[in-house]
N, C-alpha and C positions, 0 to 999 in steps of 0.2 A: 504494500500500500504506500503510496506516496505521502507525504506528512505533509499536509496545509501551515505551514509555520504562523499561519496568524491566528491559527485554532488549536493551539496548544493541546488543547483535552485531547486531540485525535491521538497523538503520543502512548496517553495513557490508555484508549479504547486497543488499539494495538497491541500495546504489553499486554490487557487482559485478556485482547481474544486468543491468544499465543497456548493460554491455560487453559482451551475447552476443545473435545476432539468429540466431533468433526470439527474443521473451524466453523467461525461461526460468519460465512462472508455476507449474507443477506444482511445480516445485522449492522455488520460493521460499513456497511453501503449505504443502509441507514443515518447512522452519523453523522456520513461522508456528505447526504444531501440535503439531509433539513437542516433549515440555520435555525442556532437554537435562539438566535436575537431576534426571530421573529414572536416568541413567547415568553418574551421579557412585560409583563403589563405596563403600562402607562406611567403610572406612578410610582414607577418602581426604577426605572430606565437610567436618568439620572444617577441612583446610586448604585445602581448592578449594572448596568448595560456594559461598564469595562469590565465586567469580571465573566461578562457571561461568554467568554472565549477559550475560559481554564476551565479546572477541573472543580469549579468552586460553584457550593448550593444557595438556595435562600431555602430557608426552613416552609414548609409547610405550600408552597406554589412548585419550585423547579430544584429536584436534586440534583446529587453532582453528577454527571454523565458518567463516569466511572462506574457508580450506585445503583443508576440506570441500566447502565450494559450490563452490569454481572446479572442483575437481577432477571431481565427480561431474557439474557440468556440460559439463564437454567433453566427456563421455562421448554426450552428447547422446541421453539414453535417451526412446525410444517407447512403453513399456510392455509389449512383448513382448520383451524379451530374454532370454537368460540370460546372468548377471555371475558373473564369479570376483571375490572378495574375497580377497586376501593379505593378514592381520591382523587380528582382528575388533575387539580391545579391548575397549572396554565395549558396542559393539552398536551406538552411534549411526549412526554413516554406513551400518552394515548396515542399520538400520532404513529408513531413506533412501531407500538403495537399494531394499533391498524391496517399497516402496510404490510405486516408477518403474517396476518392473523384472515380468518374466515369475516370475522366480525366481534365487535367489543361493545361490551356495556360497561358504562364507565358513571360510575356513582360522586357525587359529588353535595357534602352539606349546606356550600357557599351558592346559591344560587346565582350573585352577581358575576361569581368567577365563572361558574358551569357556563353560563349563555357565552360569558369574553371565549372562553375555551371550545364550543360549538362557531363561534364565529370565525375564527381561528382557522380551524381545521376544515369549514367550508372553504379559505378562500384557497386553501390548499387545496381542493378536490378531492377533498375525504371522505367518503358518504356512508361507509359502513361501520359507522358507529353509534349505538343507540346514546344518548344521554337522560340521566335521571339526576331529580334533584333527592337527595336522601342521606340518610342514615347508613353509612356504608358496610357497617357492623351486622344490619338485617341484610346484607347480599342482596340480590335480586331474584325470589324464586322462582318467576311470572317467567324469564327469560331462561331457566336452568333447563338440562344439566351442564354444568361447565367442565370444560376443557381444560382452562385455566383457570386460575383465580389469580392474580396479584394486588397488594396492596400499597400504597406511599403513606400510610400510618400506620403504629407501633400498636399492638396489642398489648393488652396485661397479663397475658397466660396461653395457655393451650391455645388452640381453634374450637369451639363450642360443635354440639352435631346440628344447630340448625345451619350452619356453614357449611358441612363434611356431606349435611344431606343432601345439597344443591353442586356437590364436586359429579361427575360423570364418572362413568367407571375404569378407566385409566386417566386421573387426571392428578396433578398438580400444583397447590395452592401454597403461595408465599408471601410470609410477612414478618415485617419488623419484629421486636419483643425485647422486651429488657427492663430494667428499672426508671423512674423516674427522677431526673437528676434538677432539682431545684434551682440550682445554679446556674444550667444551659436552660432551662424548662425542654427540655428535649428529654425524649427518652432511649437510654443507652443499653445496649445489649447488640444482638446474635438476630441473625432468619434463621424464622422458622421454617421449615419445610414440612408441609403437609402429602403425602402420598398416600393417594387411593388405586387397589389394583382388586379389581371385582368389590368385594367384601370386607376386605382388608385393608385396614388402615395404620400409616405410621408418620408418627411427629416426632423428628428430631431438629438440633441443632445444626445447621452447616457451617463446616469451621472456619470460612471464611474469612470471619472479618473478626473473630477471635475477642470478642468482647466491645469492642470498638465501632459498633454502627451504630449512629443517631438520624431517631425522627420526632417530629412531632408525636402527639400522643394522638390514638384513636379515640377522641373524646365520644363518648355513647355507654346508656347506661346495659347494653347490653353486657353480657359476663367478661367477654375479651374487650369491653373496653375500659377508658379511663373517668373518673367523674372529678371534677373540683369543687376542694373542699378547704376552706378557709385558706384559699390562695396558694395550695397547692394540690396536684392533681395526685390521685390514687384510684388502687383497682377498683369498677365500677361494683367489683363480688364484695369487693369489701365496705361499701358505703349503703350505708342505712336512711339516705334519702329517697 
């Protein structure tokens, strides 16, 4: 691959796809063609728009493309699937995805963001994506069974089974998880990996990122999410509001 020197992050997509076999070249073409300055929002532009060329996040809209690739690569998508999205943000990874994928439903709690993020990805000629405004923690069962699942918020535990019931029968759901750290207000931990294969089911950690990945918290009072409480957030199993 040739290295765009004003896009630095491409560097790092590089080095990562190096560690996954097949490679992963659809993906990494991906990168290579969508500019990700195109989903920098508005108000935002001014103080990100120099950073959105590295390998650097803004919490809770657009992770780091690194974060991105690994993520949407272990999904190990074929081109016919269909993906659940938990989070849309500014559209990036949805777009991503969408280009990988059969079709994506992509959940989002921000309604101002969802519509900028449908708008987005229209003027891109993206059309096979549903959008929903919601609680990303309920999934979408109306649209199941899925293929994929991935998430751009942290869960507080396991995956719950009204999530596991809406997986297809060889499929792959992945998310964030960790503690919540007061300090970043992010939450710091490990992907989860969920794998369904008929009847069977298994969650473990992928060693990836070794303790060291932060996101946002899934706020929802459902069991894997987080709820806040006197200004700081905790497991939603564990709050008695």
């Amino acid at each position: 691959m040739l290295i765009d020197r004003t896009r630095p992050y491409l560097e790092t997509i590089e080095e990562e796809a190096r560690h996954f076999h097949p490679y992963p070249q659809r993906l990494v073409e991906q990168f290579e063609q969508l500019d990700r300055a195109l989903f920098v929002p508005e108000d935002l532009k001014e103080r990100f728009l120099h950073r959105v060329h590295t390998n650097s996040g803004c919490a809770g809209l657009l992770s780091q493309p690194g974060v991105i690739f690994d993520m949407v690569a272990y999904l190990f998508l074929h081109g016919n699937e269909t993906v659940f999205e938990g989070g849309t943000g500014t559209g990036y990874q949805t777009a991503i995805l969408a280009r990988l994928s059969r079709h994506v439903i992509t959940v989002e709690v921000d309604k101002d963001r969802l519509e900028a993020s449908k708008e987005r990805l229209g003027r891109l000629g993206i059309t096979n994506v549903t959008f929903l405004h919601g609680d990303a923690a309920y999934g979408a069962p109306q649209f199941g069974p899925y293929d994929r699942m991935i998430f751009g918020t942290a869960s507080s535990g396991p995956v719950d089974q009204a999530l596991i019931d809406q997986m297809g029968p060889h499929s792959r759901l992945l998310i964030p998880t960790g503690s919540y750290d007061p300090a970043r207000r992010m939450v710091v931990g490990d992907l989860l990996q969920v794998d369904k294969r008929g009847d069977g089911i298994t969650q473990k950690i992928n060693p990836l990122y070794g303790g060291t990945l932060a996101f946002v918290p899934l706020v929802s009072p459902r069991p894997i999410g987080w709820t806040l409480v006197n200004g700081e957030y905790i497991p939603s199993s564990e709050s008695t509001s």
